[in-house]
VOPAGU-2260 file (C-alpha; in pm, 1 decimal, decimal comma):
REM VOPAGU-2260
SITE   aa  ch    i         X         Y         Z
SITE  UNK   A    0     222,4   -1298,2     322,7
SITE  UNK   A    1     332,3   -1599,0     416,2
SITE  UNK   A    2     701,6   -1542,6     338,1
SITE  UNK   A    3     770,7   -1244,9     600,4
SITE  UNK   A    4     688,9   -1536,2     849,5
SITE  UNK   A    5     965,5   -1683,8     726,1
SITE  UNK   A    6    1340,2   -1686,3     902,0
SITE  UNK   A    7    1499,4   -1394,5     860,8
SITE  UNK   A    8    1169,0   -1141,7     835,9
SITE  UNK   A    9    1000,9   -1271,1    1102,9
SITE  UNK   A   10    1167,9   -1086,3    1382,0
SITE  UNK   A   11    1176,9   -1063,1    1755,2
SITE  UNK   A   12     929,6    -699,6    1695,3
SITE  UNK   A   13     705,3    -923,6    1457,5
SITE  UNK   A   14     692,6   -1165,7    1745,2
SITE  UNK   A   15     563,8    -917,0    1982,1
SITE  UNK   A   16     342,2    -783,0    1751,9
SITE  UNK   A   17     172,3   -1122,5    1637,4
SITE  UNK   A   18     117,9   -1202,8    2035,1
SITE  UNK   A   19     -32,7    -846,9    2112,2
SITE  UNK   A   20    -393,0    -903,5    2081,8
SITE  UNK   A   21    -509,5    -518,9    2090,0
SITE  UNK   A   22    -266,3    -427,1    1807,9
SITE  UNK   A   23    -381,4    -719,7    1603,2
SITE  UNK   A   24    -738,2    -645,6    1660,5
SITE  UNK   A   25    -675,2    -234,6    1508,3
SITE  UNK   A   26    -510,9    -399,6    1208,4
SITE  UNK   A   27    -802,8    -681,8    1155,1
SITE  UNK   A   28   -1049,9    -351,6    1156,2
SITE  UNK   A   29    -868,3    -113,9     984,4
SITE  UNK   A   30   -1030,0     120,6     707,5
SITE  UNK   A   31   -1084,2     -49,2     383,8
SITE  UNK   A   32    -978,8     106,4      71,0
SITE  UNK   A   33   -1240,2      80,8    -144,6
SITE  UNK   A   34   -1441,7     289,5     124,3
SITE  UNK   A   35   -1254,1     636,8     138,3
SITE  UNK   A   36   -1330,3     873,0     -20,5
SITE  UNK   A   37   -1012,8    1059,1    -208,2
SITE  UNK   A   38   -1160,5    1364,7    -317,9
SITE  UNK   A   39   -1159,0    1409,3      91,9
SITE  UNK   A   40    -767,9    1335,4     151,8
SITE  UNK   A   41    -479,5    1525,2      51,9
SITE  UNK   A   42    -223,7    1210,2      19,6
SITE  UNK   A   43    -169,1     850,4     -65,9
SITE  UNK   A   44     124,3     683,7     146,6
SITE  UNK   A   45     263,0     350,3       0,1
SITE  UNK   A   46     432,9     158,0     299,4
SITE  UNK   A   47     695,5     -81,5     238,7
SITE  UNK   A   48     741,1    -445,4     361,8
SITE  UNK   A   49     772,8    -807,3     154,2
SITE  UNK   A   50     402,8    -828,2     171,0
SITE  UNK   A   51     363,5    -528,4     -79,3
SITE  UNK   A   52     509,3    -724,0    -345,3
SITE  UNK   A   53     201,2    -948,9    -337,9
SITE  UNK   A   54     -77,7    -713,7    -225,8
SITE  UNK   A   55      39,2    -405,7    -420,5
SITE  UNK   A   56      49,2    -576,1    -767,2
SITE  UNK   A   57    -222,5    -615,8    -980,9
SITE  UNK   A   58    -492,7    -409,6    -723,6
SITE  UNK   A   59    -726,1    -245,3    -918,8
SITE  UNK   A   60    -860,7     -73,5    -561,6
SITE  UNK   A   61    -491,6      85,7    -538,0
SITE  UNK   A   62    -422,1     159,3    -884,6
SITE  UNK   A   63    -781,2     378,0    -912,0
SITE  UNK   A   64    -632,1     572,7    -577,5
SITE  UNK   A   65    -343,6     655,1    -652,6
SITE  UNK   A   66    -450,7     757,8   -1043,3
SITE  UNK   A   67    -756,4     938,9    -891,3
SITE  UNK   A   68    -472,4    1098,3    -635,2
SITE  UNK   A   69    -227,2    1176,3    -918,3
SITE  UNK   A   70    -511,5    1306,1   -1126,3
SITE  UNK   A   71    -633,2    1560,8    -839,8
SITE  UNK   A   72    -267,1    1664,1    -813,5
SITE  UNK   A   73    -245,0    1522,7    -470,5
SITE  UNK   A   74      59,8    1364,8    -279,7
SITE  UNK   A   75     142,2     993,9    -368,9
SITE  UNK   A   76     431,7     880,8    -198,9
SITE  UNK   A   77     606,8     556,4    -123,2
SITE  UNK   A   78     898,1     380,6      35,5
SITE  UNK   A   79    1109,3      74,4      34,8
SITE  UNK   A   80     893,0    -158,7    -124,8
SITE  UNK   A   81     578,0      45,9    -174,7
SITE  UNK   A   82     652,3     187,3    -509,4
SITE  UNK   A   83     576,1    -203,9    -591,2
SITE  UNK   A   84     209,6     -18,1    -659,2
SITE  UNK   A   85     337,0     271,9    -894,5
SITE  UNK   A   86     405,6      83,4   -1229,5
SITE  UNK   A   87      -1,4      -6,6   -1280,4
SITE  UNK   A   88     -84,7     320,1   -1246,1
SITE  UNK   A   89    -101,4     594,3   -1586,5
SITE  UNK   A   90    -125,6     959,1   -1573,6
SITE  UNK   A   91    -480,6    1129,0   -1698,3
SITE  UNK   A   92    -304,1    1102,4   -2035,4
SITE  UNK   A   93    -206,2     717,3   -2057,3
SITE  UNK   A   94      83,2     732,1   -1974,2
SITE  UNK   A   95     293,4     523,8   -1746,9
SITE  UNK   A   96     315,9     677,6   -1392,1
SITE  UNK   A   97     653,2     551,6   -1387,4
SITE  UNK   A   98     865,4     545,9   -1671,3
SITE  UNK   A   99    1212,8     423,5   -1722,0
């Protein structure tokens, strides 16, 4: 998002990163999530970052992971700001994912 470009997030690694054509390219290809397969994966990693609090919220791609994850009594994990995509998501039941 256009925010972690900002002062403060966008750091001397960033930098590197952003001018590192070969690392850029693997994250302009990387595997789209609406193309794996869950029933073929035994876990559901939510990384963190400023950007997850625009990209997490409100996916319906993520939300039908991690439920179908849940559901299959899988691993769904997160961290920092990655549990950003938890509070869409219900149990098999209905209810809230996260509660509290």
């Amino acid at each position: 998002d256009k925010n972690s470009m900002g002062d403060g997030f966008f750091t001397d690694a960033a930098k590197q990163f952003m001018h590192d054509g070969e690392a850029v390219g693997q994250l302009c290809h990387s595997t789209k999530l609406d193309s794996i397969d869950f029933a073929s994966v035994d876990a559901i990693f939510c990384c963190g970052g400023h950007g997850t609090c625009v990209d997490f919220h409100d996916n319906a791609t993520l939300k039908s992971a991690i439920e179908t994850m849940y559901a299959a009594d899988k691993v769904v994990s997160a961290v920092c700001h990655g549990p950003m995509a938890l509070p869409q998501c219900n149990k098999p039941d209905g209810t809230p994912l996260v509660q509290g």
